[in-house]
N, C-alpha and C positions, 0 to 999 in steps of 0.2 A: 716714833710714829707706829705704824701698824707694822708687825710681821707678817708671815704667810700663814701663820695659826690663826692668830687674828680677823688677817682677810677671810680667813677660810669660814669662820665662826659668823663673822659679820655678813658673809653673802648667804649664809644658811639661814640665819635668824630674819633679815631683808625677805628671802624667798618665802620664809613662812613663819611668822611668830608667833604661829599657835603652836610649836611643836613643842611636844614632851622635852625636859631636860636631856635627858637618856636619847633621844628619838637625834635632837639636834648634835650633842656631843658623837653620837653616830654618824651622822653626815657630813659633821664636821675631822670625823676621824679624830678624836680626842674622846678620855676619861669624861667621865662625866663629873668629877672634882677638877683636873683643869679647867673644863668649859665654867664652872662656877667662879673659878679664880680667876678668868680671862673677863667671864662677863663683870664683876663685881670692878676689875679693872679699866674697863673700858667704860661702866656708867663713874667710876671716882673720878675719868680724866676728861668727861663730859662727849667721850664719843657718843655714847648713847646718853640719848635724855628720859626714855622712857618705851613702852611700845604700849602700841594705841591703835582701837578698832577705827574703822575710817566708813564711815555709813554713807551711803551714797543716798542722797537729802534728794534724784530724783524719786526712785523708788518708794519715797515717802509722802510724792506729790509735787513737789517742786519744779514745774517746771518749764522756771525760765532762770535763767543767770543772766545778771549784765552787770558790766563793766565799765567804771565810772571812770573818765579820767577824770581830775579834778586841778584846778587854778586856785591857791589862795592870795588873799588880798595879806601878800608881806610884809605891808607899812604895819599893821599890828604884830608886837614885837611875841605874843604869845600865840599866834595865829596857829601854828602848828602844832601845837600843846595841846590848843582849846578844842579843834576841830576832830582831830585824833579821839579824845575825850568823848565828843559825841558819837562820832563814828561807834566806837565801842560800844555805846549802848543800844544801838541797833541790833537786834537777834538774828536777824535778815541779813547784815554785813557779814561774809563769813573768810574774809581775807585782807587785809589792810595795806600797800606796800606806799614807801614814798621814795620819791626821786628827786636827782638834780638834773635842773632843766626846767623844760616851759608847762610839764607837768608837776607838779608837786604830788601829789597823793592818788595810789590806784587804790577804787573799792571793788571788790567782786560783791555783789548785791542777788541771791536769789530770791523769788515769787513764788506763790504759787499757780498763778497765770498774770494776762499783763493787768486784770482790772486791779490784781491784785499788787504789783509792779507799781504801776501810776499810783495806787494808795500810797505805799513807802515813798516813792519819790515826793510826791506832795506832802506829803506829812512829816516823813522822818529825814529823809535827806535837805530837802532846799530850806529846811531850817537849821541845818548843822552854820557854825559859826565860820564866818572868813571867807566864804567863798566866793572868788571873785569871776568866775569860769568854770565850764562842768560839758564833760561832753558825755555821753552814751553811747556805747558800742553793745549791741546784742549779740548774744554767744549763740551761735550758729550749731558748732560740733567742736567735742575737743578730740584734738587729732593723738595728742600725745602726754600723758599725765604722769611720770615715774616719780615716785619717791626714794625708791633706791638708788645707792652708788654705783656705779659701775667698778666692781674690786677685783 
């Protein structure tokens, strides 16, 4: 697993992965050839998958999210393949998750307001494949959003 060089590397990189090589191997307290042999380690062994700007889609105008639970109809034995499948090609779907239980599939769905909201949902959602159930929850405020680990 991870040593304390590791964690150390991985909490600096988490905090800010704009930093300079040199910049992060400093705060990581390490060479800046370690930190390269650590990081090249840690993406071989798929700790890391990548680092990635993260755009906040309200600031771009967006702004409504909602939260689809969804039900499929299971007697179709590719029900969760197909539905998946459409889901994806929605631009406006920007999270997929599915579960066991009387949920099957969460979508996080944003708008740019609700006329625009009820467009997707009439057009792009309630014709995705299988759905036997669909409830809607609107996003109020998110209270808490971390992507980093706690190391």
């Amino acid at each position: 697993m991870l040593d304390d060089v590791d964690r150390r590397i991985v909490r600096q990189w988490q905090a800010d992965p704009t930093l300079a090589p040199a910049d992060l191997a400093e705060r990581a307290r390490v060479s800046v050839g370690q930190l390269a042999r650590r990081q090249a380690k840690l993406r071989e062994a798929g700790v890391v998958n990548g680092v990635v700007g993260i755009i906040d889609w309200a600031a771009l105008g967006y702004a409504v999210e909602v939260s689809l639970r969804v039900t499929l109809d299971k007697t179709q034995g590719a029900a969760f393949d197909e539905f998946i499948a459409g889901a994806r090609e929605v631009p406006e779907v920007i999270e997929i998750q599915t579960f066991l239980g009387r949920v099957d599939v969460r979508l996080s769905v944003i708008a740019r307001d609700m006329a625009h909201y009820q467009h997707l949902y009439r057009s792009r959602i309630l014709v995705l494949p299988h759905i036997a159930d669909i409830e809607a929850l609107m996003h109020v405020a998110r209270i808490k959003s971390d992507l980093a680990l706690p190391l």
